[in-house]
C-alpha positions in Angstrom: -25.9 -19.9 13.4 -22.3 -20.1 13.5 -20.5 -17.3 15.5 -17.2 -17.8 13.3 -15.7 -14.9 11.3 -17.2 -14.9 7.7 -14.6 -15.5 5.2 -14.0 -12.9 2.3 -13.4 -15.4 -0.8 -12.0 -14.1 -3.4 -12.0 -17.8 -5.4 -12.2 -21.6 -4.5 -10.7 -24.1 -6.6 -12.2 -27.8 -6.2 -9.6 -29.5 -7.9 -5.8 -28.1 -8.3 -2.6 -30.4 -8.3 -0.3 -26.7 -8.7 -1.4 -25.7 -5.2 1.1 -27.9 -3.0 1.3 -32.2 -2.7 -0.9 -34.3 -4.6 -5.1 -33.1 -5.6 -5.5 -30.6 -3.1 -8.9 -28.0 -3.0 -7.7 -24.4 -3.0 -9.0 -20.9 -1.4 -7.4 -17.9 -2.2 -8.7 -14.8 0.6 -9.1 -11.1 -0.2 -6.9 -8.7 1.2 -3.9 -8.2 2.3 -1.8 -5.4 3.9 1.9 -6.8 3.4 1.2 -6.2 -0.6 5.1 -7.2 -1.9 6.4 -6.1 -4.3 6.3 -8.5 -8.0 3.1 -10.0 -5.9 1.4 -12.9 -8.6 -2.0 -11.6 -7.1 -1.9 -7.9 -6.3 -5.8 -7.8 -7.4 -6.0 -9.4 -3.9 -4.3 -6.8 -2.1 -7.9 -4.5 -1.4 -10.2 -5.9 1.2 -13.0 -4.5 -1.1 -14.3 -7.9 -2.9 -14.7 -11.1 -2.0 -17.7 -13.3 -1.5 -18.3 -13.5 2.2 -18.6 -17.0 3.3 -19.5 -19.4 6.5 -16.8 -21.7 7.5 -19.0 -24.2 7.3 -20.1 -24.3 3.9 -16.0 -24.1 3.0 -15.5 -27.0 5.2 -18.6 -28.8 3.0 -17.0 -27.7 -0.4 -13.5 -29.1 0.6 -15.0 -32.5 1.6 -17.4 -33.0 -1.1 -14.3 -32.3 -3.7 -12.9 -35.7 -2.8 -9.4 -34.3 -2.6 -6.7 -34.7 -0.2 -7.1 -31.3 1.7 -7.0 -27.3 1.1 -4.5 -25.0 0.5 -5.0 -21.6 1.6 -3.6 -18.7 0.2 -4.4 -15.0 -0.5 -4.3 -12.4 -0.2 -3.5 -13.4 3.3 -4.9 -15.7 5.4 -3.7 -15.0 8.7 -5.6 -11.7 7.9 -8.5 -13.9 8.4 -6.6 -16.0 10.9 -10.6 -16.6 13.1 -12.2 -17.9 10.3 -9.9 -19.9 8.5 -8.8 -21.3 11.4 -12.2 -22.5 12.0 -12.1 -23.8 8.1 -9.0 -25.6 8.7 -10.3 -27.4 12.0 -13.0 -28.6 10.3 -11.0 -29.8 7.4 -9.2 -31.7 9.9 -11.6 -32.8 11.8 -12.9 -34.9 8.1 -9.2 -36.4 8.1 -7.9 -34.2 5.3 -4.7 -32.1 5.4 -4.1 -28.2 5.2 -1.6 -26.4 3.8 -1.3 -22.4 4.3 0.5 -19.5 2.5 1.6 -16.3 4.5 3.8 -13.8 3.7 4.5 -13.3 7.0 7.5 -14.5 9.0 6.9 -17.8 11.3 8.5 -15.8 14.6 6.4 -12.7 14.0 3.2 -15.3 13.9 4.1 -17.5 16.8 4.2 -14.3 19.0 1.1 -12.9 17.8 -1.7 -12.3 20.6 -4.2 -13.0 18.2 -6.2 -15.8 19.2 -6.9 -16.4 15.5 -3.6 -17.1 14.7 -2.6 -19.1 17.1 -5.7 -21.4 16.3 -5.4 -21.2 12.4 -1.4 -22.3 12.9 -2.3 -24.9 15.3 -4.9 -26.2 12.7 -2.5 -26.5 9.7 -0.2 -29.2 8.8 2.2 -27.2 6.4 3.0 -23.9 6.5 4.6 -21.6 3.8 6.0 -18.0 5.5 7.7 -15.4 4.2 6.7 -12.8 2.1 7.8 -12.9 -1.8 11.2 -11.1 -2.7 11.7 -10.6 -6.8 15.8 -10.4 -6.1 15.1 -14.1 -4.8 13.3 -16.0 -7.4 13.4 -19.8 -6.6 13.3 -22.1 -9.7 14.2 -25.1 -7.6 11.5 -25.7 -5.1 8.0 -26.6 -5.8 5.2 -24.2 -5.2 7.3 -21.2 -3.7 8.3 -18.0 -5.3 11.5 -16.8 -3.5 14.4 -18.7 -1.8 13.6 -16.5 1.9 10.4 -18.7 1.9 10.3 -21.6 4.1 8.7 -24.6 4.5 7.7 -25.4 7.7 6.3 -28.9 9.0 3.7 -28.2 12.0 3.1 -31.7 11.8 4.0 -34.4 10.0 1.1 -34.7 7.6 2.5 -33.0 4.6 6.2 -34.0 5.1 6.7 -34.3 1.2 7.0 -31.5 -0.6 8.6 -32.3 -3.4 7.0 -32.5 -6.7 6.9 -30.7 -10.1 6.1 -26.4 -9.9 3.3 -25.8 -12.2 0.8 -23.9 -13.8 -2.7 -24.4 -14.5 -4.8 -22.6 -16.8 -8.5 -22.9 -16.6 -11.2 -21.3 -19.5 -14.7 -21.2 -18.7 -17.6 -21.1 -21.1 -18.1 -17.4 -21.3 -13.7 -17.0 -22.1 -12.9 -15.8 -19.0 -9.3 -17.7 -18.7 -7.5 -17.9 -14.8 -4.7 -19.5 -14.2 -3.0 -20.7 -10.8 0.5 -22.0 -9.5 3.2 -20.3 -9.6 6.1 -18.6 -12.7 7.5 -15.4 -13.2 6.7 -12.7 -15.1 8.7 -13.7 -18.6 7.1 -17.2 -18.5 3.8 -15.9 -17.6 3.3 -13.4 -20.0 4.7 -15.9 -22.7 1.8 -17.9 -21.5 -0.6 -15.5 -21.7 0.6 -14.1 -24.8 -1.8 -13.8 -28.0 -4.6 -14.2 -25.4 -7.5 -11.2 -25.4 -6.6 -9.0 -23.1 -8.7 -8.7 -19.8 -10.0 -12.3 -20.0 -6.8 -13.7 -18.3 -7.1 -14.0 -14.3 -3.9 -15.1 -12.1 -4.3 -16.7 -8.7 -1.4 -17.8 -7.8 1.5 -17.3 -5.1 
């Protein structure tokens, strides 16, 4: 049995093209404490929820989507920094790239003492830090929310990242409608509106 941290999952996406470069898998964590303000996912703020889940069987459900890699977001993930970090090594380890979300700033992370983080940073190939400011909406860069949050190239795996920002909306059998990527509040709830209310679920950035 694996001695990694269990990962709180609060959804996993096996397909997504609005969750950074090209068909990428996506996993959004539960919890976080940094909670800002206009947040896309603030039902992903509590550390109540979440499906707990190995590593290893995320690692399984990334390869067997076929897709270029995972993106992780949250929530936060360097909340989860242990287990991810094992998710994201094993992700690499099958050749496939990873991209993270945090809303924390790059400096504060690199001089963390948490083992965790230091393994889940050295395991991803793109990172995304900065927490989300609504005085700094960006509607020029691809997958972001705010012009504070950078991209930062930890190797040289993901160096593209340009591309179209986008939404996706998914509706499953029973209704239930989510939707993922990334818009403001005007363009989401034009989106949503006309749709029955408490059916719609946002995962996005």
């Amino acid at each position: 049995m694996s001695d990694q941290p269990l990962v709180r999952v609060a959804r996993f996406l096996e397909r997504t093209t609005a969750e950074g470069p090209g068909e990428r898998s996506a996993i959004w964590v539960q919890g976080c404490s940094i909670r800002c303000a206009g947040c896309f996912n603030p039902h992903l703020f509590g550390t109540r929820g979440g499906t707990p889940t190995t590593p290893e069987s995320l690692v399984d459900r990334v390869v067997a989507a076929g897709t270029s890699g995972v993106t992780l977001l949250g929530g936060e993930p360097f909340e989860q920094a242990a287990g991810l970090a094992a998710v994201a090594a094993g992700v690499r380890r099958a050749g496939l790239t990873v991209m993270t979300f945090t809303g924390y700033e790059y400096a504060y992370l690199r001089s963390s003492a948490d083992k965790g983080v230091a393994a889940l940073l050295s395991a991803t190939d793109l990172l995304v830090a900065g927490p989300f400011r609504q005085d700094l909406i960006d509607h020029e860069r691809p997958w972001v929310g705010s012009t504070n949050q950078e991209f930062l190239h930890l190797t040289d795996r993901l160096a593209d990242v340009t591309g179209p920002d986008r939404i996706e909306v998914t509706v499953s059998a029973a209704g239930d409608i989510a939707v993922n990527g990334w818009a403001d509040s005007d363009t989401l709830d034009a989106l949503l509106a006309g749709l029955p209310a408490g059916r719609a679920r946002p995962s996005g950035r």
